[in-house]
C-alpha positions in Angstrom: 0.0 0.0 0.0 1.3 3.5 -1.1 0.4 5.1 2.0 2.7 2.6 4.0 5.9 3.7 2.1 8.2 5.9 2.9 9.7 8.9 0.9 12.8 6.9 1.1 11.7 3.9 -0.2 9.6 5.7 -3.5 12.8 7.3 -4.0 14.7 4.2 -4.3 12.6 2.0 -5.8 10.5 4.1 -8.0 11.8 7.9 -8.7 15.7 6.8 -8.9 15.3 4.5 -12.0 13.7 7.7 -13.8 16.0 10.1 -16.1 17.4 13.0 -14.7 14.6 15.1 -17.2 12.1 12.8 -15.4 13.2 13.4 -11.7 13.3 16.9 -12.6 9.7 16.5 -13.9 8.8 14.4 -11.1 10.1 17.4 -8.7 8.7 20.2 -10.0 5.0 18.7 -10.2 5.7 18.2 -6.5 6.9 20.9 -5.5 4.3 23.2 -7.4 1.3 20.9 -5.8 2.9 22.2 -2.0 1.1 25.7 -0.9 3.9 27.8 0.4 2.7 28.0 3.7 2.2 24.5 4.6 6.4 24.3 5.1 6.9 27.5 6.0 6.6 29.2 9.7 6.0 32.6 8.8 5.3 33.6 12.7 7.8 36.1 13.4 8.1 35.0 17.2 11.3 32.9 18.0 10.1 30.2 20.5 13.0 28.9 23.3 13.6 26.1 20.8 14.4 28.5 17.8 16.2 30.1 20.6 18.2 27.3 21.7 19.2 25.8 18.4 20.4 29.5 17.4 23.2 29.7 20.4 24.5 25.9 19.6 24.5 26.6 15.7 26.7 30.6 16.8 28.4 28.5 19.2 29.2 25.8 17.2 30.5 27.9 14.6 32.6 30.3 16.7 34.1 26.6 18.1 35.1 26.0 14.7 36.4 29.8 13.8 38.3 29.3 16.6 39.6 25.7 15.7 40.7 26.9 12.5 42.5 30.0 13.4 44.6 28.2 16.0 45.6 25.4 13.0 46.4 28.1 10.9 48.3 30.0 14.0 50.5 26.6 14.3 51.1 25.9 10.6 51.6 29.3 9.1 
């Protein structure tokens, strides 16, 4: 039953055996059948989650400013 697969699973076994001007096809039927706002938050208020995953993303990339520089520090 169709409603038992997962995207995973079409992909593999159905859409990946298409041509690339197929798949490309494929996509943009989907995509264009998917109203805009039913994948995209448009609220503007940040909840503690959108919160929280901000700091660990800046802090995660500072971590790895910072990891870089000091390589750079010991092999230039």
């Amino acid at each position: 039953m169709l409603g038992q697969r997962t995207a995973e699973a079409i992909y593999s076994q159905v859409v990946k055996s298409l041509s690339p001007s197929e798949r490309l096809k494929l996509a943009t039927l989907i995509l264009n059948d998917i109203p805009p706002q039913a994948v995209v938050d448009y609220s503007e208020a940040w909840t503690e989650d959108d919160y929280r995953d901000f700091a660990a993303a800046s802090w995660a990339y500072i971590t790895q400013k910072l990891e870089e520089e000091e390589q750079n520090a010991s092999t230039g």
